[in-house]
N, C-alpha and C positions, 0 to 999 in steps of 0.2 A: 504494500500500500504506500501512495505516497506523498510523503509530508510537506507539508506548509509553515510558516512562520507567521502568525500573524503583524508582527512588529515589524516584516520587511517590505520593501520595494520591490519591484522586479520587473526584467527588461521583457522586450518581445525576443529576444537574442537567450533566453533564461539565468540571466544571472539577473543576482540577488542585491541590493544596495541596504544598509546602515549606517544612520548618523550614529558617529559615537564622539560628540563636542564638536572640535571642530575639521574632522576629517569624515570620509564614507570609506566604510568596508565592505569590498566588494567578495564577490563570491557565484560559486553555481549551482542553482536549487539541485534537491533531488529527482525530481522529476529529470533533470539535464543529466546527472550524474549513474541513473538511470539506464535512461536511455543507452547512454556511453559505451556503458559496462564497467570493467575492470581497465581503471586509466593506472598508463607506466610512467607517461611522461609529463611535466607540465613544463611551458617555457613563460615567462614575463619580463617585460619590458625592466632596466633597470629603476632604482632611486633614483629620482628628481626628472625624471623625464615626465615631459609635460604633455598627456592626453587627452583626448578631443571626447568630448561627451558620440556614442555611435561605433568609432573608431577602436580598430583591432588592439587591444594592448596584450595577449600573450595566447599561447595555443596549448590546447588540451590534447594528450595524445592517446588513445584507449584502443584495446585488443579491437573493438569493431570500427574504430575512424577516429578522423582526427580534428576540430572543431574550435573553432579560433572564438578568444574571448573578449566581449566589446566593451568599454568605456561607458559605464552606464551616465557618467555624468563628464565633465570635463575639470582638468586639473593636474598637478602634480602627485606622480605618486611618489609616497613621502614613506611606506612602509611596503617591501616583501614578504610574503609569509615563509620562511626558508623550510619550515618544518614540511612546506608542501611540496619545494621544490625536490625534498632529499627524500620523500613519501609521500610520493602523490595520491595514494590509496588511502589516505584519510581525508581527501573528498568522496571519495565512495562510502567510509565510514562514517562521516559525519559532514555534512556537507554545509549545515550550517552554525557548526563552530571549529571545530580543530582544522575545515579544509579549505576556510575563508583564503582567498588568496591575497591580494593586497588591500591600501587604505590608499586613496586620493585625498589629497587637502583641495577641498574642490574651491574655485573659483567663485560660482555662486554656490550655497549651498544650498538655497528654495529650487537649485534643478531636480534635487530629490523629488518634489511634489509631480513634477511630471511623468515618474514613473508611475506605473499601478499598483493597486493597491494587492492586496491578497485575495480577494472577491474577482476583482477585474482579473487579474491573472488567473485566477482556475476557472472563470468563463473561457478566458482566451487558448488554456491548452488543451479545453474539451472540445474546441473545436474542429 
């Protein structure tokens, strides 16, 4: 079965957004992780490199494909999550906490409000 967050955002690309003060943690629901299957590799962009809210910032690599991951908002990413880069399979385990991928210090940080909500998004992947 698979889970939701109420407290997150989330893209039409399926990844997941969180304010936590004043940066977004990004991430790939399960639903995406999923799908996937059993991921071996994850790439992302470095610290401080500046991302376009849409725009690819790293790729997911999993036994059935491989699946680039977008920029839910725009901004500097200001944190890697290394635990995922060196064990990618705690996105599969936990996809949203230990498999979070990075934090953006986002530019605006009300771009959050233009993703969906949790309601909107299980409309949008039933369909």
């Amino acid at each position: 079965m698979i889970e939701f967050d109420e407290n997150l955002r989330y893209t039409k690309n399926n990844e997941w957004a969180k304010t936590l003060d004043d940066v977004i943690r990004v991430g790939i629901d399960d639903y995406s992780q999923a799908s996937l299957g059993d991921i071996v590799h994850v790439e992302i962009m470095n610290n401080g490199t500046h991302v376009t809210s849409g725009e690819v910032l790293g790729s997911i690599e999993a036994t059935k494909s491989v699946s680039e991951i977008n920029a839910p908002v725009s901004g500097i990413i200001s944190r890697v999550n290394d635990s995922v880069l060196e064990s990618p399979t705690l996105i599969n385990l936990d996809p949203f906490g230990e498999g979070w991928l990075v934090e953006i210090k986002a530019d605006n940080l009300a771009e959050i409000d233009s993703l969906m909500s949790v309601n909107d998004y299980k409309k949008f992947i039933a369909r």
